[in-house]
Each structure stands twice: as C-alpha cells, then as structure tokens.
Backbone bond lengths (Angstrom), bond angles and torsions (degrees), N, CA, C in turn:
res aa  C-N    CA-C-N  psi(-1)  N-CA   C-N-CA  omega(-1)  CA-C   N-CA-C  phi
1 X - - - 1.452 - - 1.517 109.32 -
2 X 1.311 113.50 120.86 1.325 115.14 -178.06 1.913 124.90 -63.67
3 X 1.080 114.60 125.73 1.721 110.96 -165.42 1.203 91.09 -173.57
4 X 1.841 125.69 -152.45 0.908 137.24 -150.29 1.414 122.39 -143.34
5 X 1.488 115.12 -9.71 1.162 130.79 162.20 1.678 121.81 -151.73
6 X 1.317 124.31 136.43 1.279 100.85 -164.37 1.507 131.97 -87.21
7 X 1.445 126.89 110.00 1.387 120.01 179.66 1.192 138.05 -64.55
8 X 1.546 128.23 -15.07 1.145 134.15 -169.05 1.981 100.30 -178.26
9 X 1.288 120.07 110.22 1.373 109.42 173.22 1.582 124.68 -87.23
10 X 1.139 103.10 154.00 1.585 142.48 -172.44 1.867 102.50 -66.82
11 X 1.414 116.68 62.05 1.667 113.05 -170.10 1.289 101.76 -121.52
12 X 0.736 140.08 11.55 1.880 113.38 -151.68 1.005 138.39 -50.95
13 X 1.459 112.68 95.16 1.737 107.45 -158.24 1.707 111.68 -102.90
14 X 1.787 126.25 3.70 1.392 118.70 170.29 2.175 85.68 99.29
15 X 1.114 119.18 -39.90 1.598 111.48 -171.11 1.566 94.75 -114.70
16 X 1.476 100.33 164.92 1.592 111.10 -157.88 1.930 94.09 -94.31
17 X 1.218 140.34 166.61 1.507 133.73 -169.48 1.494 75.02 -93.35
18 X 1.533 92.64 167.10 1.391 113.58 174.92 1.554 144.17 -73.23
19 X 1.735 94.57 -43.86 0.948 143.23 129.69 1.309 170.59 175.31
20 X 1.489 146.51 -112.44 1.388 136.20 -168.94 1.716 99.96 -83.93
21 X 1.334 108.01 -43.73 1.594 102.44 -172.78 1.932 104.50 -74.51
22 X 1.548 105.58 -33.95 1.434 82.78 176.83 1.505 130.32 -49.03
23 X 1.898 100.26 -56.53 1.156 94.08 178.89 1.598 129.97 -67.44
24 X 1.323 124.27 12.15 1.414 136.53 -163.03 1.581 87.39 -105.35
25 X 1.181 130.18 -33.57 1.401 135.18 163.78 1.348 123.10 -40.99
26 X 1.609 100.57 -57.99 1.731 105.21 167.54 1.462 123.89 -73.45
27 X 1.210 115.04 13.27 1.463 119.23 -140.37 1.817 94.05 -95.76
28 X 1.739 134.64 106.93 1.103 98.77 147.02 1.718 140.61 -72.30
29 X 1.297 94.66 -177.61 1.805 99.77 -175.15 1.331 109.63 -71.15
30 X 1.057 117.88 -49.20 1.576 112.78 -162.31 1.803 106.87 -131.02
31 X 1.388 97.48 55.90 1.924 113.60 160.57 1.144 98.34 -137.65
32 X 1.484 112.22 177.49 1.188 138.34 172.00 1.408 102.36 -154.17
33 X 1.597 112.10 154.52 1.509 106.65 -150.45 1.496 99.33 -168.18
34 X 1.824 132.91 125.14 1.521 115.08 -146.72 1.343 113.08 -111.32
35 X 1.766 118.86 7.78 1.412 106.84 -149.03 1.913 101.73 -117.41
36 X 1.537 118.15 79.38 1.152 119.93 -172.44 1.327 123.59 -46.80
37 X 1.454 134.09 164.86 1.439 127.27 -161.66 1.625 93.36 -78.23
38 X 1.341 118.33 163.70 1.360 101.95 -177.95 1.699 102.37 -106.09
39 X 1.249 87.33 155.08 1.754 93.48 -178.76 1.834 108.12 -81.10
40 X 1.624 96.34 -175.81 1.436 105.23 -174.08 1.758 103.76 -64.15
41 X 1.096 134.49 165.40 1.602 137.07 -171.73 1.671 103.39 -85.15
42 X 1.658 98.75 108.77 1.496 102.42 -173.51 1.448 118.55 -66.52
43 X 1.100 124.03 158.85 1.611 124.63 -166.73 1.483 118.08 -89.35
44 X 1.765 105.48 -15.75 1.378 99.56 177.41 1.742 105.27 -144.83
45 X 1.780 103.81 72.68 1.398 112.27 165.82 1.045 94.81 -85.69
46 X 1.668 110.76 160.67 1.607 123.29 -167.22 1.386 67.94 -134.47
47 X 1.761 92.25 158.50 1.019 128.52 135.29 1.425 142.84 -28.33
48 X 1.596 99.76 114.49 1.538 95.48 -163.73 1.948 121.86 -57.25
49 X 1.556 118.26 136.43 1.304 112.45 -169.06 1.604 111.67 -77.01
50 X 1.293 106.37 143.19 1.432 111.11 -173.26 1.448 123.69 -150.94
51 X 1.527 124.78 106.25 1.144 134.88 -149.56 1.863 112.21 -59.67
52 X 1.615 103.09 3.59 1.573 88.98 -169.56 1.901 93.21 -131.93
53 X 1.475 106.07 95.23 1.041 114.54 -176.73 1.695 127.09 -48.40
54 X 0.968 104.98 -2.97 1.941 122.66 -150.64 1.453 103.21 -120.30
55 X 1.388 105.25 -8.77 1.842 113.28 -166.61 1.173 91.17 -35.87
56 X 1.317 148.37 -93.53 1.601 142.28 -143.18 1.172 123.40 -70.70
57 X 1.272 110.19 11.12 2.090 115.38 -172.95 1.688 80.91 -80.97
58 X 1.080 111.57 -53.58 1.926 89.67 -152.04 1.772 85.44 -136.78
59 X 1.393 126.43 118.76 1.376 128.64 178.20 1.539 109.88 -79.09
60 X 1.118 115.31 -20.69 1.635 128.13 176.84 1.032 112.12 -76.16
61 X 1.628 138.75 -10.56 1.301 136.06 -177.93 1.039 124.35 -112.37
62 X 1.323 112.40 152.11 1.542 128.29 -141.09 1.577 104.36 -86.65
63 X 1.093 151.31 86.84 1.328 157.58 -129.07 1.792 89.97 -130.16
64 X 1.792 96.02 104.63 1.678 106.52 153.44 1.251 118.07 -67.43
65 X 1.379 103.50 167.30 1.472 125.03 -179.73 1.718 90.48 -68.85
66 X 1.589 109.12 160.73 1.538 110.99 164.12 0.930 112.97 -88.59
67 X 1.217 146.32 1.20 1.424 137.64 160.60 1.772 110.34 -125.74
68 X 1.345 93.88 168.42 1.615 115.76 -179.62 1.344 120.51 -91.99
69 X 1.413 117.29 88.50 1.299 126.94 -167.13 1.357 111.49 -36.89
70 X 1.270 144.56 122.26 1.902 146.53 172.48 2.032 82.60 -51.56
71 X 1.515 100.84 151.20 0.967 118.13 168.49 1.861 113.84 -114.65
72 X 1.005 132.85 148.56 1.517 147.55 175.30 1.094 122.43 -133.59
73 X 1.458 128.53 -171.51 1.235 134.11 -163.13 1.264 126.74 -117.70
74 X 1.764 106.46 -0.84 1.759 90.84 166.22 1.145 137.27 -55.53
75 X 1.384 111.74 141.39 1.384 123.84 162.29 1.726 111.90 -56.82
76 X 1.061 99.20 -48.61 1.863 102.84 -157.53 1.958 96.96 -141.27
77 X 1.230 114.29 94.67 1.551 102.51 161.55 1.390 128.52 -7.56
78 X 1.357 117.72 -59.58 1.732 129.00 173.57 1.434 126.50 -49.03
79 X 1.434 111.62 -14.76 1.166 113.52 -179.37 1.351 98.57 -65.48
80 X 1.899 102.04 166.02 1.045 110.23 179.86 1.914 111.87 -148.68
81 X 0.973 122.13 149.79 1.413 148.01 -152.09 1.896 108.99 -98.48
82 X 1.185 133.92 144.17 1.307 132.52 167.68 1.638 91.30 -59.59
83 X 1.612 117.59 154.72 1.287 133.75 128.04 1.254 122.97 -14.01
84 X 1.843 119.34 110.47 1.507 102.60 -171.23 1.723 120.44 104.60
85 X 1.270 101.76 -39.92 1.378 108.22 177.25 1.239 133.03 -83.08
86 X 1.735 115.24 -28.85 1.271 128.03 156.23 1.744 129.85 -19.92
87 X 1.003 120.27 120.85 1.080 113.90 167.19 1.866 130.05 -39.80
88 X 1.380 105.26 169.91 1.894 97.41 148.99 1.756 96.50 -156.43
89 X 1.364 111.75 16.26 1.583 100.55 179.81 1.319 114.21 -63.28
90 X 1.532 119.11 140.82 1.069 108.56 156.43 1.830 86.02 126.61
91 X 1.673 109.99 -48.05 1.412 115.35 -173.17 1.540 127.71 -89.12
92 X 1.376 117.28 123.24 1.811 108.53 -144.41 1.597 87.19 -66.64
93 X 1.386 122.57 -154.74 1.236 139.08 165.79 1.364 127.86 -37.43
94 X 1.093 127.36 145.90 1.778 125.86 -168.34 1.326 108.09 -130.19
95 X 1.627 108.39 112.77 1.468 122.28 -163.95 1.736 103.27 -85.48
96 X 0.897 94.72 162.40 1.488 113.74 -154.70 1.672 85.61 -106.19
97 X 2.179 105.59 135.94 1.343 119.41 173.22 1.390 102.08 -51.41
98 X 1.596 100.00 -173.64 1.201 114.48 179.90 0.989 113.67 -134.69
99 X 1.323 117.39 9.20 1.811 131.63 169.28 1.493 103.89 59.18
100 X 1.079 124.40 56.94 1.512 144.99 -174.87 1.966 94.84 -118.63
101 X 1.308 86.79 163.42 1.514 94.72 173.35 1.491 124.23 -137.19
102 X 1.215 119.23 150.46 1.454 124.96 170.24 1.820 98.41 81.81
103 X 1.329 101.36 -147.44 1.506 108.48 163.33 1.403 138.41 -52.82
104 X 1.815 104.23 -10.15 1.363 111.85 158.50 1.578 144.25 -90.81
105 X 1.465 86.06 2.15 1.824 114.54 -161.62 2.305 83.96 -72.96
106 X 1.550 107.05 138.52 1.065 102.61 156.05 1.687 100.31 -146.63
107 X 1.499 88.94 126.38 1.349 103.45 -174.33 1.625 126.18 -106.78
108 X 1.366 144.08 -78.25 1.206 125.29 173.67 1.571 115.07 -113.20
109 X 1.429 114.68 97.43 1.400 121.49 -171.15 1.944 118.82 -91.16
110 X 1.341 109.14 -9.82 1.296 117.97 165.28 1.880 91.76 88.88
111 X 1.926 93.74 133.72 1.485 92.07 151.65 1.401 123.83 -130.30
112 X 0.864 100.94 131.61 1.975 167.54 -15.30 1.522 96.84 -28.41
113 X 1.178 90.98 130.94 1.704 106.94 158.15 1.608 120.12 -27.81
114 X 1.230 117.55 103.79 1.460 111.22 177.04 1.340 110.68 100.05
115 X 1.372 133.25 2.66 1.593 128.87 171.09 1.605 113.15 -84.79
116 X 1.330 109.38 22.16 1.946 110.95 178.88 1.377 94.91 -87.89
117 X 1.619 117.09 -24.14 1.681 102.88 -170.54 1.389 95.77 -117.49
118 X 1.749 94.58 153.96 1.834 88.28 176.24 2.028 87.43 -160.74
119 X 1.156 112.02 -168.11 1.175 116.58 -153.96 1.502 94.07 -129.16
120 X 1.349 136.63 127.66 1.070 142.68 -152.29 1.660 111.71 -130.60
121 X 0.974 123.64 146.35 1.466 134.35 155.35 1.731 124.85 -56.76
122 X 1.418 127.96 116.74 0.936 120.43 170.38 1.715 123.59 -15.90
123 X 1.655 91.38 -67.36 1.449 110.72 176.62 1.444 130.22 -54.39
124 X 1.329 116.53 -8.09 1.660 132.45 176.93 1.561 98.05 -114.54
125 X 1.426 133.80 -1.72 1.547 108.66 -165.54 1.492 125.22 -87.50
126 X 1.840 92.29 -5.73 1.736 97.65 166.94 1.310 109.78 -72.16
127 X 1.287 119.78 -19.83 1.786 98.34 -172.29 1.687 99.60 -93.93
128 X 0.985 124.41 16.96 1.543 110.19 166.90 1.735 107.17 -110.84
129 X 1.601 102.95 142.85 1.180 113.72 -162.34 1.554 92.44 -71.19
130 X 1.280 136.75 -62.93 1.230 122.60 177.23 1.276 139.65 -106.53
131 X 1.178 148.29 104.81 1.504 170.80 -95.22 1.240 106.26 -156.49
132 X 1.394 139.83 130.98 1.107 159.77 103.31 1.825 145.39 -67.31
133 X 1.304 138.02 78.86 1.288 151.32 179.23 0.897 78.48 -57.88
134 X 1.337 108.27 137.69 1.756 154.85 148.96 1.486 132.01 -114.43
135 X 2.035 109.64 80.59 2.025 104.64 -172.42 1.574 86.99 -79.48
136 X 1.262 93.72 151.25 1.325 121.64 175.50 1.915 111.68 -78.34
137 X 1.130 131.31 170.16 0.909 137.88 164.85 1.766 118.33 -61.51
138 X 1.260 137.46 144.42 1.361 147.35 -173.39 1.184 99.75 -78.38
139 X 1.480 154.34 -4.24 1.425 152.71 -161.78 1.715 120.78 -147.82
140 X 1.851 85.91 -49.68 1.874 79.93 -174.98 1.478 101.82 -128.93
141 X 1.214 105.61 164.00 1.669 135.32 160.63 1.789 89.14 -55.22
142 X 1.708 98.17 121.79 1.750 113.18 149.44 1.475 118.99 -120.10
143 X 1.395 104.77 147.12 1.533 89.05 163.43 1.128 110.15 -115.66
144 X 1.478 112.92 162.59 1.917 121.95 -173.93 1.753 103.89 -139.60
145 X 1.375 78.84 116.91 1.894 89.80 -180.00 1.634 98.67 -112.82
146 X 1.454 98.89 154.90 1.599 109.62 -162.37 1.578 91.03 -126.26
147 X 1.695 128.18 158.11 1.138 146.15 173.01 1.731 115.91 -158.34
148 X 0.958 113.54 150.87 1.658 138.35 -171.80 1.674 85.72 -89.74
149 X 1.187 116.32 121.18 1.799 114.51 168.70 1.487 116.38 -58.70
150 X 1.455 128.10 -18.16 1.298 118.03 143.95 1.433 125.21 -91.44
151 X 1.011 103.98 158.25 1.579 105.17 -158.22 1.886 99.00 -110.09
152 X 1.340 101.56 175.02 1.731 93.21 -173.31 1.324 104.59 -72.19
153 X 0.941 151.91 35.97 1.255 153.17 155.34 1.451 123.80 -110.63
154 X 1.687 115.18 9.56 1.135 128.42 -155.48 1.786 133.14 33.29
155 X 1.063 101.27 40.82 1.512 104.09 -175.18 1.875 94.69 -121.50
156 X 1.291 94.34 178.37 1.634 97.52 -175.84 1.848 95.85 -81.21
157 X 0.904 133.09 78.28 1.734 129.44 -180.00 1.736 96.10 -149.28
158 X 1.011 110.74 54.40 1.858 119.33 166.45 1.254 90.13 -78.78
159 X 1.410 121.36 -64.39 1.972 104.07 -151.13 1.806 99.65 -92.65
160 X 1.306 98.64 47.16 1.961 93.87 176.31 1.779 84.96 -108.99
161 X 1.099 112.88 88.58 1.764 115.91 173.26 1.803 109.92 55.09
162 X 1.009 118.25 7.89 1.697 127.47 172.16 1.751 105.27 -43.35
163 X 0.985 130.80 131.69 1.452 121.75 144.72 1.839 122.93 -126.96
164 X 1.026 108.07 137.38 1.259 105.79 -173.26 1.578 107.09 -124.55
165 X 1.472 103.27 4.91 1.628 110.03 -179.68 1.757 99.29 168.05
166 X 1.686 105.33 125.69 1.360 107.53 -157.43 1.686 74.72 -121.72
167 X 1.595 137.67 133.66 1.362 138.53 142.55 1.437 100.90 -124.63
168 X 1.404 104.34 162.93 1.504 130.40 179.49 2.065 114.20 -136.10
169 X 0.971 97.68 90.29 1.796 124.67 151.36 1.220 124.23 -13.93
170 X 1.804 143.30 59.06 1.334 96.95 159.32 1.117 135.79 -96.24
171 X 1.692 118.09 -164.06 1.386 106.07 -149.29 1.215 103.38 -74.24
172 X 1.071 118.77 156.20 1.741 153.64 -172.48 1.836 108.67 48.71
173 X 1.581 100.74 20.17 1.760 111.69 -177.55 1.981 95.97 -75.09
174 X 0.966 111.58 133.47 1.696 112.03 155.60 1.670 122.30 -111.82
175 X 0.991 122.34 141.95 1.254 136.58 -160.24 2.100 104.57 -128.14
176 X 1.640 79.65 149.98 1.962 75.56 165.98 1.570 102.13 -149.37
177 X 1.639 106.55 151.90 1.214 99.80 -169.32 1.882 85.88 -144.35
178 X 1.593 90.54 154.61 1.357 110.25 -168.20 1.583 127.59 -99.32
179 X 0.982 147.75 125.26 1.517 140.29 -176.27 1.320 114.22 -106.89
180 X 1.447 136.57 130.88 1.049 135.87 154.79 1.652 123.79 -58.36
181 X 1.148 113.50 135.17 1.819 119.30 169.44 1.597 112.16 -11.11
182 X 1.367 120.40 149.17 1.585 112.22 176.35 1.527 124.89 31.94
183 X 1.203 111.62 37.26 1.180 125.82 161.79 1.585 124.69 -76.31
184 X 1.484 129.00 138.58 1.435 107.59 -166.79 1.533 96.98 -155.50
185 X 1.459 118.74 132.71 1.216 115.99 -174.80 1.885 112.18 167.23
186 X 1.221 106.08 -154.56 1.564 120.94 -168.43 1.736 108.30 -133.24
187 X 1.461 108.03 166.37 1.695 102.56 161.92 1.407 82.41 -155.47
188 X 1.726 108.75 138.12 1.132 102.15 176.91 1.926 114.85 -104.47
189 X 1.267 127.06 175.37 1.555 122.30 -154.31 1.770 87.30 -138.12
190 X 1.352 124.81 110.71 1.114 111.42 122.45 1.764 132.36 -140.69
191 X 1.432 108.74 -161.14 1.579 104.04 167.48 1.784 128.15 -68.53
192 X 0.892 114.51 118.90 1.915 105.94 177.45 1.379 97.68 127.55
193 X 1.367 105.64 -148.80 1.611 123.99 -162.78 1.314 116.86 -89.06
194 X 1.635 96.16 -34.75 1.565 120.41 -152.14 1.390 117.12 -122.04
195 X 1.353 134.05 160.97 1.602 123.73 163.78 1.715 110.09 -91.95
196 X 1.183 119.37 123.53 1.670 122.99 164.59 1.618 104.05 -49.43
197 X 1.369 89.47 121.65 1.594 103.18 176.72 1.841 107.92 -104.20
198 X 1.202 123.14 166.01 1.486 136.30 175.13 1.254 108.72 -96.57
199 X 1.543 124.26 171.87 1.936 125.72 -162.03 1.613 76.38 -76.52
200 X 1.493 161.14 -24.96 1.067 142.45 -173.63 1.527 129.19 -86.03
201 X 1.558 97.69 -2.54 1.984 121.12 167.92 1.427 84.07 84.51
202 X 1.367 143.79 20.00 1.209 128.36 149.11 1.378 150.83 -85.84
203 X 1.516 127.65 119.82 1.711 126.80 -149.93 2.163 93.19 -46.99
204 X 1.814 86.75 127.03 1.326 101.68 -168.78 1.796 100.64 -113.76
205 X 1.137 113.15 34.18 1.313 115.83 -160.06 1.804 100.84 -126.04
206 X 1.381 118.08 178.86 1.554 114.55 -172.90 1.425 97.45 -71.01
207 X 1.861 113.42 147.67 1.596 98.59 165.86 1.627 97.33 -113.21
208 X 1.675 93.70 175.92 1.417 95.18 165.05 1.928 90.05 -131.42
209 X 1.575 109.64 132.66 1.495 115.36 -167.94 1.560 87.64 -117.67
210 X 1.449 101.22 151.18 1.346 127.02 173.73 1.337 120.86 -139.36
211 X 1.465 115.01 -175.28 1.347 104.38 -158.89 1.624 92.39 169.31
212 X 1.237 96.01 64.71 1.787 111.49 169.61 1.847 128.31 -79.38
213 X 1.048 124.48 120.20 0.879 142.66 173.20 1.880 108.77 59.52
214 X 0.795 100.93 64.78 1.993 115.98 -159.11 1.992 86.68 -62.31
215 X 1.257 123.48 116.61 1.336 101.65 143.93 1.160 135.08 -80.39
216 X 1.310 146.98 17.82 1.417 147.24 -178.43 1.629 95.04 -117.63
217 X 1.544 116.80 9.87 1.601 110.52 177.10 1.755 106.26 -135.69
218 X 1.825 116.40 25.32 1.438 108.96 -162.17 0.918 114.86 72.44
219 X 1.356 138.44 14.63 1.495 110.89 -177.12 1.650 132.40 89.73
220 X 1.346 106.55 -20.91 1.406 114.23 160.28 1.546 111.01 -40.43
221 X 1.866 95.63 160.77 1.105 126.30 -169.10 1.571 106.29 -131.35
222 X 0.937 106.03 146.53 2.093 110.24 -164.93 1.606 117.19 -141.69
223 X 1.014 120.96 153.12 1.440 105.18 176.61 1.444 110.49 -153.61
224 X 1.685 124.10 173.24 1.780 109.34 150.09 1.470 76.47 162.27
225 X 1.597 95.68 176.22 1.320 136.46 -150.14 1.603 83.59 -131.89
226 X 1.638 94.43 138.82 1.450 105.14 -169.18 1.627 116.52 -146.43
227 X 1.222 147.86 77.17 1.296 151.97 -114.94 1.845 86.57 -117.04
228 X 1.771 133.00 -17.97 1.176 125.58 -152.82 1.355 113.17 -74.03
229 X 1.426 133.71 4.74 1.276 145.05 -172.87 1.089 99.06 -88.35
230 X 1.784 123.38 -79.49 1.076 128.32 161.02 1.629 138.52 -19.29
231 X 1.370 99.55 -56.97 1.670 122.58 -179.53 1.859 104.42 -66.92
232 X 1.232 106.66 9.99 1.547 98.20 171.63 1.432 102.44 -138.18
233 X 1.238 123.71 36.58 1.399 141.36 120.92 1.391 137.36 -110.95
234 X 1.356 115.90 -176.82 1.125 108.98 175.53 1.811 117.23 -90.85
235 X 1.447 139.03 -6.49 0.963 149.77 112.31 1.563 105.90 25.76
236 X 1.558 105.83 133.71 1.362 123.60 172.66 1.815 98.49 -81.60
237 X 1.812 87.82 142.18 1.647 89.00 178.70 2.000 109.75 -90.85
238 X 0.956 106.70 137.30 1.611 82.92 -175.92 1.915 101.65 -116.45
239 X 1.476 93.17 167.87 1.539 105.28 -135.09 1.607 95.00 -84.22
240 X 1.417 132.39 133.84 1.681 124.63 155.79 1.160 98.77 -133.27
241 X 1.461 91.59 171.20 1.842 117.82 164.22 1.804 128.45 -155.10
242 X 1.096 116.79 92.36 1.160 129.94 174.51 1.362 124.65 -89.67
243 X 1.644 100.95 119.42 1.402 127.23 -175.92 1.289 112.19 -117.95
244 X 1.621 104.95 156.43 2.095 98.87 169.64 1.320 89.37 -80.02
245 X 1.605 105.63 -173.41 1.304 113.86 -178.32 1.617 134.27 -76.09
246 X 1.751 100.93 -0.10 0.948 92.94 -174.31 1.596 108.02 -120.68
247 X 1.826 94.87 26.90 1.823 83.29 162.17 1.984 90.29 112.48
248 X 1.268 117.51 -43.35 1.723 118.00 -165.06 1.429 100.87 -91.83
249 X 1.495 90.58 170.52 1.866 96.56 179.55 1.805 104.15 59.72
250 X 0.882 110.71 53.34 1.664 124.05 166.33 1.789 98.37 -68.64
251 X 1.381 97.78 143.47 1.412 96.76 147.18 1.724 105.95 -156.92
252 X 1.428 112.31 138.31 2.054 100.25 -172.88 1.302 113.83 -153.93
253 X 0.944 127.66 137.41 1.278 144.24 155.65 1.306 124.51 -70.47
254 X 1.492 153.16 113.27 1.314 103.81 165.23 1.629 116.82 -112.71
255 X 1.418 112.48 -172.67 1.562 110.85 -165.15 1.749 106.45 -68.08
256 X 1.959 85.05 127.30 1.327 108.04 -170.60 1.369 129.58 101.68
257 X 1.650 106.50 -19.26 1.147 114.88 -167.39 1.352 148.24 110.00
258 X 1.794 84.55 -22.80 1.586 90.35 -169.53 1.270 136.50 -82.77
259 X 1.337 110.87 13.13 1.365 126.76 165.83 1.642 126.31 -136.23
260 X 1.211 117.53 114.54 1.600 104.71 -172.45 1.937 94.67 -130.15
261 X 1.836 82.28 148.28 1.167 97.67 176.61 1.418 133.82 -148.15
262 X 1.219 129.03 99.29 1.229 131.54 -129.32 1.339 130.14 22.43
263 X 1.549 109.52 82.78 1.343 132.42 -164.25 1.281 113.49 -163.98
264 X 1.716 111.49 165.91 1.293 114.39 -172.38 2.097 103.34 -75.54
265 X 0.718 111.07 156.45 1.875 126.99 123.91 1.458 111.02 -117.76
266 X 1.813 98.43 -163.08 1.520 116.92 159.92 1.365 110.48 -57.09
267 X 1.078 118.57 -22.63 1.879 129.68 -158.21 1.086 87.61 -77.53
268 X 1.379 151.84 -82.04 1.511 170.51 -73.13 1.548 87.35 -152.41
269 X 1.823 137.73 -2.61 1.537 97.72 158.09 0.971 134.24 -35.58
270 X 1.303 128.30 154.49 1.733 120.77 163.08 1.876 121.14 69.60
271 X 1.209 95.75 -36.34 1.998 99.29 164.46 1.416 116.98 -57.06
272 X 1.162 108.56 125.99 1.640 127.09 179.82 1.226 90.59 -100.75
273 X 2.001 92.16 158.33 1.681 120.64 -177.30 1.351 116.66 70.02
274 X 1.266 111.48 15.82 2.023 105.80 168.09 1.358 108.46 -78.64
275 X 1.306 127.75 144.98 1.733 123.98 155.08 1.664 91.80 111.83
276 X 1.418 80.95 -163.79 1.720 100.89 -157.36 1.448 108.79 -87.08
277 X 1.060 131.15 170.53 2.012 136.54 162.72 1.524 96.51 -135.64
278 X 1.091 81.02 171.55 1.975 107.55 168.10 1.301 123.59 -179.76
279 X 1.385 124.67 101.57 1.204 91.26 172.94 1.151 157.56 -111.35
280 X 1.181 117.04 -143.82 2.016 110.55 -143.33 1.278 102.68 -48.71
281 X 1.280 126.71 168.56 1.641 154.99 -148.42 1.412 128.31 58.29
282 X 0.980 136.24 -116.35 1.454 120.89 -150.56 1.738 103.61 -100.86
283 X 1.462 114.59 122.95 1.684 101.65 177.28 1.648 98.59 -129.06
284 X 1.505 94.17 154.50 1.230 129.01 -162.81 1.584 129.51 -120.76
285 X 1.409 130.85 36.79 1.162 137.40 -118.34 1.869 92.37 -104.89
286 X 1.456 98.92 161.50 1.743 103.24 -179.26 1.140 118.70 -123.31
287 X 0.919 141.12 118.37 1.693 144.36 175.33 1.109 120.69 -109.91
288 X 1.743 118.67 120.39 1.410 128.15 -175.20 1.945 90.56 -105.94
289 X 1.588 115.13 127.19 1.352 116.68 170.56 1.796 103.82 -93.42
290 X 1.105 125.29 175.33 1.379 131.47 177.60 1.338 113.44 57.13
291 X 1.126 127.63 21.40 1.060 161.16 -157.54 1.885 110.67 -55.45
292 X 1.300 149.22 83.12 1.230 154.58 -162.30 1.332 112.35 -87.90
C-alpha cells in the first residue's frame, strides 16, 4: 500500500512471521503495504455476520439492509468539513494503538470489535471523514464483507470468517460505507450470497485493503487491490478497481485476472509501495466491483 512508512506487509505466506524485527527487516522506508503474513488457521472463526438471515431461501430476492439507514443533508458525498467537524455517530468506541510497528501495529479496531465500519447513507457521507463508494456490478447481486486485520482475538486472523459489516450489491445499486480514524484492514467482493473461503476458512476471494487515517503513520491514508488470497487457489479471481475521487492512485484487478494495475498478485508478495496514498484528512475513495 502506497504511504510513507510501512504498517503491515503485503506477504502472504499461510504461517504467521516470527517476528517484529524480522518483518522490520523487509520493511521499506517510505511504503506502506496492507496484507499481513497470515497466521496458523484459528480454531474458532465464525461465520461471517450478515444482516439478512434468509440469504439462501430465494437467491432472486431482493434482500434489504437490516437497518434503516439515518438520513442527512448532503448535497454531494465529496464535500468536505474543517478538521474536527467530522462526524463518529453511528461508530461504537475507538480503541487505542498499541504503538507496535509494521505488520504488528493494531490501531482502531472498534468496541465491540468491528464498530469502526458501518454502512452509511448517501445523504450523511459528507460528514464522515472517510468514505468509500461502492457501484455494484451491471448484471449480478455481490456481496462485500469488511474486517479489521486483527481479528477479535487480537491476532492477525480478521479475514478467517470475521465480519465487521456484511452488504449485498445489486446490479447497478451503489452503496457507501464509513471508516473510523486508524482503521486498518480488507473487504472482500464476490458474486452470490457469500465470500469463497480457502481449506483454512479464509476469505479466498479479491480484497480491497485499506488503511485510513493510520496514527503510527501521520495520519496517512493507503489503499490497493489484492488478488494473492485468491491466486493460491484454484478459485475465480474477481475483478476491482479502486480510485480516490478524483481519478489518481488507481489500483485494479480485473475479472479473472487478466489485467493488473498497480496491485497485488502472487508475484507482488512481499513488494512494498503498490496502491494508492493520500494524505492525512478527509478521504474519499471509489470502488468499481466486477470490474473488466
């Protein structure tokens, strides 16, 4: 993930690093990079949470959100707010780093586990400091589940079935979802109800990782498209592209694979400085899923 110091590296090797100085070894100076080594396969990932209990009775049906989005008064999502003015309704408590570094740094994981992200109303998304748009695919229903790269157990096991926010896409529907400060993590994207998991119950599907307002990095903002989960199965890769709002800091995959652009594969384990930056204050980022 492109930034300025690195919070967590881009390896995924199936075993957890050893430790803090190793990975500070691989570490360049001036990247940041989101995809931590993965640990041993925890014994009690659950099932990812998902507000529409019924998903598999009827795949053709049009399944609301479980709650009633708060409505507000923006004009235009993009707007933006003085320093300070930002909202945090909506986001439970905000846990405090741990002054760790690199891939060990864990910074705002929400209490309860997972209340930094939440799913927002068009009309409220100017008052949150950081924003993510989500277009849906032109054809099918996706769903996109989001996780904190530590998981409630504080270890790196967020994407072992973690959910911290379950939405579902239809076609040509757009969505926006909100992050609290020092927030750091993945959401994974695919077709159907569910995310394709690996024999280790881990999301085996494309991610898109972030890394909003890092305090152990100034305040930077980070981004990218990350296919290396997937790409070590046999699993279809499915297609994204995440941009800021004004078009720069691309990073994409597209469906299948066959085009990457400043982004992970298997190739790009362990390479620092792929993906997007911004820095610190208000970000605004765009995500096209199904992505060609």
């Amino acid at each position: 993930m492109g930034g300025k110091v690195v919070s967590w590296i881009n390896e995924w090797t199936g075993h957890a690093t050893t430790s803090a100085d190793d990975a500070q070894a691989t570490a360049a100076s001036d990247a940041t990079n989101a995809i931590p080594n993965a640990p041993a396969q925890p014994t009690d990932a659950p099932a990812p949470k998902s507000s529409d209990d019924d998903e598999d009775k009827d795949e053709d049906e049009d399944k609301p959100t479980a709650k009633e989005l708060t409505k507000g008064s923006c004009k235009d999502w993009l707007c933006s707010k003085n320093a300070g003015d930002y909202t945090r309704d909506g986001f439970g408590e905000a846990t405090k780093n741990n002054d760790l570094s690199y891939i060990f740094y864990t910074g705002n994981v929400g209490k309860p586990w997972g209340s930094n992200i939440q799913e927002v109303d068009k009309s409220r998304a100017c008052e949150y400091e950081h924003v993510v748009r989500f277009d849906g695919s032109e054809k099918d229903p996706w769903t996109l589940t989001f996780w904190n790269k530590m998981g409630p157990d504080g270890k790196l096991t967020g994407w072992f079935g973690h959910s911290a926010l379950t939405i579902r896409i239809q076609p040509g529907e757009t969505k926006y979802v909100a992050f609290d400060s020092d927030s750091q993590g993945a959401w994974g994207a695919a077709k159907g109800n569910t995310l394709p998991v690996n024999h280790w119950g881990a999301y085996a599907c494309t991610w898109g990782e972030f890394d909003f307002g890092n305090n152990g990095n100034e305040g930077w903002v980070g981004w990218d498209v990350s296919a290396i989960e997937v790409m070590k199965t046999t699993k279809e890769v499915q297609g994204m592209k995440i941009c800021n709002h004004d078009g720069k800091g691309c990073s994409s995959i597209s469906n299948l694979g066959k085009k990457v652009e400043n982004a992970y594969t298997d190739k790009e384990e362990g390479v620092d400085g792929i993906g997007g930056r911004h820095p610190p204050g208000p970000a605004r980022l765009m995500v096209n899923i199904d992505y060609e």
